[in-house]
N, C-alpha and C positions, 0 to 999 in steps of 0.2 A: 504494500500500500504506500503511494506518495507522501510523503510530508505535506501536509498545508495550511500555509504560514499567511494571513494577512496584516500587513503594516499599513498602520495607519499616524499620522503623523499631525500634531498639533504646535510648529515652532521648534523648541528645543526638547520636546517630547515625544517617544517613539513608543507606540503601542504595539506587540506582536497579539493578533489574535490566533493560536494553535488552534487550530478544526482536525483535531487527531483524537483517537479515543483512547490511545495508548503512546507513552513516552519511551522509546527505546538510545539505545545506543545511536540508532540512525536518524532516528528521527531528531535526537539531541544535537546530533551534529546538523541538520536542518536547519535547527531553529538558532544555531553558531550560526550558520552562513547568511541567513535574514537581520542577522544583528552585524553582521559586516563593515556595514555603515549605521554606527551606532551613532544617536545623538544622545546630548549630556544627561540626559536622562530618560533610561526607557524601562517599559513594562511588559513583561511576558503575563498573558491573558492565557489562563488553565482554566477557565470555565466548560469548555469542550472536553477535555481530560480526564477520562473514569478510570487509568491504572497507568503507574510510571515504573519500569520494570529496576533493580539494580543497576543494571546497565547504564540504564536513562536517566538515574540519578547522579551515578559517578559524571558521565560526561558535562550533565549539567553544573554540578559543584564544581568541575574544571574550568570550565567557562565562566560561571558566574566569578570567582576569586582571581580569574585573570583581569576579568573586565574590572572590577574592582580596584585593583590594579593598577590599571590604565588610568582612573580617575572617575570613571562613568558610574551613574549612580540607577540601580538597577532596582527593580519591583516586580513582587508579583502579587497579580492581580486573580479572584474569582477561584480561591483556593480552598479543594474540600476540604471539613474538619479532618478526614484521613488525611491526606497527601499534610496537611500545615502539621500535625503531629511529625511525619516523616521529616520533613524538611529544618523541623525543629532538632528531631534528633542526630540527623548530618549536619544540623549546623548551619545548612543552608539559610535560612531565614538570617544568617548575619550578616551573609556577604547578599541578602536577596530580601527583605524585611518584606513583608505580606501585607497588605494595605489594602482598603476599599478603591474602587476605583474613582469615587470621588472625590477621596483626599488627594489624586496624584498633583494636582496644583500647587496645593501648599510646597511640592518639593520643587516646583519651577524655579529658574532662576529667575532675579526679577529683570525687569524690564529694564537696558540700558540705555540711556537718555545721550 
């Protein structure tokens, strides 16, 4: 099955919507190459998401602590009470903090004049 990723983009804010029902190894590397062109802040959307294998998580946590890294400030968005327990317990939620998707603003940077 394809990965499928849509970005949608507000500014300096990059939302991925995943329309996958399963997070794998490949599909993890997917949803790396949609972030390619990351802006300063963006949001992976797991509302579509009913099971993220080992695999899918490892990749993930690679990505997310690299882009972290970089400087880029990352979220995830529409995260089941499952998956937010997992993410808690890799840790993930440090390098990736879990937030409604209408607080992503408050993390905007602000407007420069």
């Amino acid at each position: 099955m394809a990965a499928s990723i849509r970005r949608e983009e507000q500014g300096d804010l990059a939302i991925l919507r995943i329309s996958m029902p399963s997070v794998d190894a490949i599909s993890a590397a997917a949803i790396e190459q949609a972030c390619a062109d990351m802006r300063p802040i963006t949001a992976l959307d797991f509302d579509q998401v009913n099971f993220i294998n080992s695999a899918g998580i490892s990749a993930l946590l690679k990505f997310v602590v690299q882009a972290r890294k970089s400087g880029y400030k990352l979220f995830a968005i529409n995260v089941s009470p499952h998956h937010q327990k997992i993410f808690k317990m890799v840790e993930m939620s440090r390098f990736m903090p879990i937030v409604a998707e209408r607080d992503l603003a408050a993390y905007r940077e602000p407007a420069r004049v």
